[in-house]
C-alpha beads as a LAMMPS data file, in Angstrom:
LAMMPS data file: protein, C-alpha beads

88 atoms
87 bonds

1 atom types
1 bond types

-500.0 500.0 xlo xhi
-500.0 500.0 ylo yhi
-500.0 500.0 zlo zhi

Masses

1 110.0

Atoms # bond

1 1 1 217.054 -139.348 376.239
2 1 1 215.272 -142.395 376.080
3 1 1 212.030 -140.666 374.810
4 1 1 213.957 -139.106 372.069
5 1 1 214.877 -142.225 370.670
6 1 1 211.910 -144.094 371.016
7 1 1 210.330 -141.250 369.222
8 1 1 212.994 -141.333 366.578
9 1 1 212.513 -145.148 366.075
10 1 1 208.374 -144.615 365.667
11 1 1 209.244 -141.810 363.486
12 1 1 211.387 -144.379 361.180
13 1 1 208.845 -147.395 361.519
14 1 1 206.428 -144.723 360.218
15 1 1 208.044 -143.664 357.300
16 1 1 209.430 -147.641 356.402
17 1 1 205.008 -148.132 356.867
18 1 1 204.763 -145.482 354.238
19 1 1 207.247 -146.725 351.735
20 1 1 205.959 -150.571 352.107
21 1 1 201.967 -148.591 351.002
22 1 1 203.560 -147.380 348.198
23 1 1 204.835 -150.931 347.373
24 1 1 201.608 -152.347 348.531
25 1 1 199.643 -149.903 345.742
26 1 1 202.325 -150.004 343.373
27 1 1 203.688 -153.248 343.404
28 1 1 203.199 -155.419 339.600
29 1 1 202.472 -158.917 341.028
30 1 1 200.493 -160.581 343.664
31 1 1 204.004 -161.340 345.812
32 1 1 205.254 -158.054 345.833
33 1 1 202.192 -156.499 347.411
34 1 1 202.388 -159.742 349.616
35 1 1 206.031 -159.106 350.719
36 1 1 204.692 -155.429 351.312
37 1 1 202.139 -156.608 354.088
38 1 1 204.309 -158.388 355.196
39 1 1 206.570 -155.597 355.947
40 1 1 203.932 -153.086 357.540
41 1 1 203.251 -156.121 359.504
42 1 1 206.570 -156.572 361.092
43 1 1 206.700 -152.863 361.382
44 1 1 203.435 -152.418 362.758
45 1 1 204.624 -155.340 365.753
46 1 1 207.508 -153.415 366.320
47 1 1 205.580 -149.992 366.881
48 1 1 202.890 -152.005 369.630
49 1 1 206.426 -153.162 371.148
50 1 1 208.036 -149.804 371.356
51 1 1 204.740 -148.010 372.380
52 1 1 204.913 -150.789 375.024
53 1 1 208.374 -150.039 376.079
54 1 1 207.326 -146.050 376.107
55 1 1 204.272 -146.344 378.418
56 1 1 205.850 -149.016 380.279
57 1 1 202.741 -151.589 380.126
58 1 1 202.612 -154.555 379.420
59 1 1 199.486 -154.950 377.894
60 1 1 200.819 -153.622 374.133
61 1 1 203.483 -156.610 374.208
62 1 1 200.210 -159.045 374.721
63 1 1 198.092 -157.264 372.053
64 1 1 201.718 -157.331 369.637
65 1 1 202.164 -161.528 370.373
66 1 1 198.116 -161.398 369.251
67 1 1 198.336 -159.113 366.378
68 1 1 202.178 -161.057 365.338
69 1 1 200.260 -164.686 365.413
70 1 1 196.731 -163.314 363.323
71 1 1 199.187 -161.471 360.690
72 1 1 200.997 -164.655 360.035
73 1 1 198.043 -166.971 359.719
74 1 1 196.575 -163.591 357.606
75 1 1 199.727 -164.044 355.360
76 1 1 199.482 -167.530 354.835
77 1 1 195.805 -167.240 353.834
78 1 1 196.557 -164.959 350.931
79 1 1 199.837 -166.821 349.708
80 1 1 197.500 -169.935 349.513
81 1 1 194.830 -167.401 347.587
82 1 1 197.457 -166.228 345.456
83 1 1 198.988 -169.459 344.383
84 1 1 196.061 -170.841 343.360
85 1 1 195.187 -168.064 341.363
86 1 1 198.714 -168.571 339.654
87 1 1 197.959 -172.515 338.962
88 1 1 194.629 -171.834 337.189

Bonds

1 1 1 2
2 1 2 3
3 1 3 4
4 1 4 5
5 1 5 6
6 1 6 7
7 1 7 8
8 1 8 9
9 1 9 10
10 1 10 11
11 1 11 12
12 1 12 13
13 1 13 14
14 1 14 15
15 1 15 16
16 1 16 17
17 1 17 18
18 1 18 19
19 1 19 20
20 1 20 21
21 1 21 22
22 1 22 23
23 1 23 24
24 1 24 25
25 1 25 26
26 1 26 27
27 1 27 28
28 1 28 29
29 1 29 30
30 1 30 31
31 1 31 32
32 1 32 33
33 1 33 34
34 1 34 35
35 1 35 36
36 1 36 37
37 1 37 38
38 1 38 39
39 1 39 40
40 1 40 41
41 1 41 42
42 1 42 43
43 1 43 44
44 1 44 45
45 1 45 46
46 1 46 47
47 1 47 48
48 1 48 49
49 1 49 50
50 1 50 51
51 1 51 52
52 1 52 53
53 1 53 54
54 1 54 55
55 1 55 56
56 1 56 57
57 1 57 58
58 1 58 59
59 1 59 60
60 1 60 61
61 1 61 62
62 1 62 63
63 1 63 64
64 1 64 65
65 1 65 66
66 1 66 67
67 1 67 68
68 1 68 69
69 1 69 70
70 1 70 71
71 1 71 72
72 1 72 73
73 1 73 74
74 1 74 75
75 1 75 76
76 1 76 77
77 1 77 78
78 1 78 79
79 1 79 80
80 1 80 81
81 1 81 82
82 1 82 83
83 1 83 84
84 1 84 85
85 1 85 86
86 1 86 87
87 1 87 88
């Protein structure tokens, strides 16, 4: 039971991934496709923590904390990028 609904959950983290590319590749301005990344970010820390919780190691919660801390600073790099773009 509990491996059918982790596999469920990936299933839906993998399809919300999908649908956040499309927005990422479609999206009209700058914060869109940031709000995107953002997205497949949070998605792609929740997928680490539920492969984690699967295997039962701990070693994919470390590499999520990692991976959660270098997104964020990632995002803030490009919202900086992308607002000065907008002010020139």
């Amino acid at each position: 039971m509990k491996e059918m609904v982790l596999l469920i959950s990936e299933g839906c983290l993998a399809v919300g991934i999908l649908i956040a590319i499309v927005r990422v590749l479609r999206g009209p301005r700058g914060s869109d496709r940031l709000a995107a990344l953002s997205v497949i970010s949070s998605f792609v820390l929740a997928l680490l923590v539920l492969f984690g919780v699967y295997d039962g190691r701990v070693l994919y919660l470390d590499v999520a904390l990692v991976y959660d801390i270098f997104g964020f600073l990632g995002i803030l790099a490009i919202s900086r990028i992308i607002g000065e773009k907008q002010k020139e």
